[in-house]
C-alpha positions as CSV (number, residue, x, y, z in Angstrom):
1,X,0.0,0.0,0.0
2,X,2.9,2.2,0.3
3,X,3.9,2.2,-3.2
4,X,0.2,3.1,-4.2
5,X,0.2,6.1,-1.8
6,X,3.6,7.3,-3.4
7,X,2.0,7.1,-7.0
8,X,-1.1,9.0,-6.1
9,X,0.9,11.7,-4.3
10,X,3.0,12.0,-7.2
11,X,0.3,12.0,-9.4
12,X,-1.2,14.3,-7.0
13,X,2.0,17.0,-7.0
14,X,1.5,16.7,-11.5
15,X,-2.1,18.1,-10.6
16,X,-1.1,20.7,-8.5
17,X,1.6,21.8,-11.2
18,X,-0.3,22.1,-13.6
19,X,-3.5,24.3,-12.2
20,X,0.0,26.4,-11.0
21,X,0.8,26.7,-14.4
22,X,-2.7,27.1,-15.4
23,X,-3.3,29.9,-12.9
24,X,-0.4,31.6,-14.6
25,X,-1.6,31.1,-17.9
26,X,-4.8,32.6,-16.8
27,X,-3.1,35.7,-15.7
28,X,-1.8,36.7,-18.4
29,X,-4.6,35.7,-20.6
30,X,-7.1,38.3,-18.3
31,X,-4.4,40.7,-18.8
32,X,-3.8,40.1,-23.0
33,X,-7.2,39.1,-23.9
34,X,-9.9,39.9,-20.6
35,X,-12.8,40.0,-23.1
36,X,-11.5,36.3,-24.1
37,X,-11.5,35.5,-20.6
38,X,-15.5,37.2,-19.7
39,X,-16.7,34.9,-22.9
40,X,-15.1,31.8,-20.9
41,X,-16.6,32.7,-17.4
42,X,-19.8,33.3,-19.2
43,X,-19.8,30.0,-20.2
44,X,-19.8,28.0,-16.7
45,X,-22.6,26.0,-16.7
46,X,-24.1,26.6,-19.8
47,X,-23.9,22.2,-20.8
48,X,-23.6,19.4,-18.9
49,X,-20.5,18.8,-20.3
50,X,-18.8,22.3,-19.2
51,X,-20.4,22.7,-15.6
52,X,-19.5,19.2,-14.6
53,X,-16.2,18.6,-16.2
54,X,-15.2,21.7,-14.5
55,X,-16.6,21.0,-11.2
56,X,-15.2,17.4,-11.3
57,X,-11.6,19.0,-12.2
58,X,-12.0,21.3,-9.3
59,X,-12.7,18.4,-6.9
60,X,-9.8,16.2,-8.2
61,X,-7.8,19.3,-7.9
62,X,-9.1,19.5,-3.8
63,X,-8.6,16.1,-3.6
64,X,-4.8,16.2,-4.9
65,X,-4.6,19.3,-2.2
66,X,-5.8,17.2,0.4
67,X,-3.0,14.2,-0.7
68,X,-0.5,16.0,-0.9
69,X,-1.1,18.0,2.4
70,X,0.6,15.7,4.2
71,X,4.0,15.7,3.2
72,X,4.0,19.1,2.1
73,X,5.5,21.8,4.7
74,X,2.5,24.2,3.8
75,X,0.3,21.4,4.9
76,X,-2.4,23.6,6.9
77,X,-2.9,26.0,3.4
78,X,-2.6,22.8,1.6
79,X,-5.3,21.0,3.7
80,X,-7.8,24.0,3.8
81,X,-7.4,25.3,0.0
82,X,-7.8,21.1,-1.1
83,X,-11.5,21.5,1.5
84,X,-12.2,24.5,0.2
85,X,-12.3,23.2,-3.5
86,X,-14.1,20.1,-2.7
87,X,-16.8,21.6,-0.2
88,X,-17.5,24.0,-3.6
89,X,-17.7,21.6,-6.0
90,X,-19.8,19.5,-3.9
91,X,-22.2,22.5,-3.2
92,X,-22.0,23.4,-6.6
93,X,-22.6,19.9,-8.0
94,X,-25.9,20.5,-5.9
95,X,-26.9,23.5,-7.2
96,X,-28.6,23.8,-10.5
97,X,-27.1,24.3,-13.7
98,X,-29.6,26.8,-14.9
99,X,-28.4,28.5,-11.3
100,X,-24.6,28.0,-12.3
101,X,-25.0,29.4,-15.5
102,X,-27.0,32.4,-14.3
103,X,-24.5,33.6,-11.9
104,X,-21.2,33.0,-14.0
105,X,-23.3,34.8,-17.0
106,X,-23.7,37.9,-14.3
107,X,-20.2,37.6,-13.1
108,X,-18.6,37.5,-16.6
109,X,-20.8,40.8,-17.4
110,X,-19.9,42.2,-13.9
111,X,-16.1,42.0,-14.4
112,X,-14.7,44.6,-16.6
113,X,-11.9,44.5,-18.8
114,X,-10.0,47.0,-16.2
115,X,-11.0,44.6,-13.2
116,X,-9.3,41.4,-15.1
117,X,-6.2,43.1,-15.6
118,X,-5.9,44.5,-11.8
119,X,-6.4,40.9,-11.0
120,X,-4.3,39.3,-13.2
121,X,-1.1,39.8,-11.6
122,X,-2.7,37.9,-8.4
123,X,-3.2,35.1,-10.6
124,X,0.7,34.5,-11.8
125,X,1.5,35.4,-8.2
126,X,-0.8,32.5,-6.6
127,X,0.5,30.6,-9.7
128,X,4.1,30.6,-8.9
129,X,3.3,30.8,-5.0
130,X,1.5,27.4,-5.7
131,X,4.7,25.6,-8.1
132,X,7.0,26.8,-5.5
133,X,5.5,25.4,-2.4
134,X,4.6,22.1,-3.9
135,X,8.3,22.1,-5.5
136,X,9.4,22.1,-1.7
C-alpha cells in the first residue's frame, strides 16, 4: 500500500503543477485578452459537459490538495485550500445548472476589462506561489 500512496501523491504534485501553471496562464490571458476570458466565465454551466467537467476537475484538484497535504511543509494551506475546493464543488454539483449558469453569466458581465487586468497579476503570483511550495 505504500507504493500506491507514493503514486497517487506524485500524481497528486502533476495536478497541483499544472492548475500552477494554469493559474499563470490565466493571468496573463485576463491581462492580453480579458474579453476572451469574460466569454469563458460566461460560459460555466451553460452544458452538462462544461459545468460538470469543470466541477469534477475542481474536486480532483481539492482532492490532490488534500493528498498532498501531508508531506507538504505548507500542509495547513494545503489541507484548507484542497476543503475548500471540494466543499465548492460538492455544493455546486448541488446547485442547478440553470443556477450555475445564471451567476457566471452575471459575473462575466460584472467584471470589466480594467478589473481582469488588476487581477491578473494575483493570478501568476498565486500561480508561482502554488509551483514553489509544492516544489518544496
Amino acid at each position: 500500500m505504500g507504493k500506491e500512496l507514493d503514486v497517487m501523491e506524485l500524481v497528486s504534485k502533476y495536478i497541483i503543477i499544472c492548475f500552477g501553471l494554469f493559474l499563470i496562464y490565466s493571468g496573463f490571458l485576463m491581462f492580453l485578452n480579458p474579453e476572451k476570458v469574460r466569454v469563458i466565465i460566461g460560459k460555466a454551466g451553460s452544458t452538462f459537459a462544461i459545468n460538470y467537467g469543470e466541477l469534477i476537475i475542481r474536486l480532483v484538484l481539492g482532492i490532490s490538495f488534500v493528498i498532498t497535504s501531508k508531506t507538504n511543509s505548507h500542509e495547513q494551506y494545503f489541507t484548507i485550500f484542497g476543503y475548500f475546493l471540494i466543499i465548492s464543488a460538492v455544493i455546486l454539483m448541488l446547485t442547478p445548472m440553470k443556477t450555475h449558469h445564471k451567476f457566471s453569466t452575471k459575473a462575466a458581465q460584472t467584471l470589466k476589462p480594467i478589473y481582469l487586468r488588476i487581477c491578473a497579476p494575483f493570478s501568476i503570483v498565486f500561480g508561482l506561489l502554488i509551483f514553489v511550495a509544492i516544489m518544496q
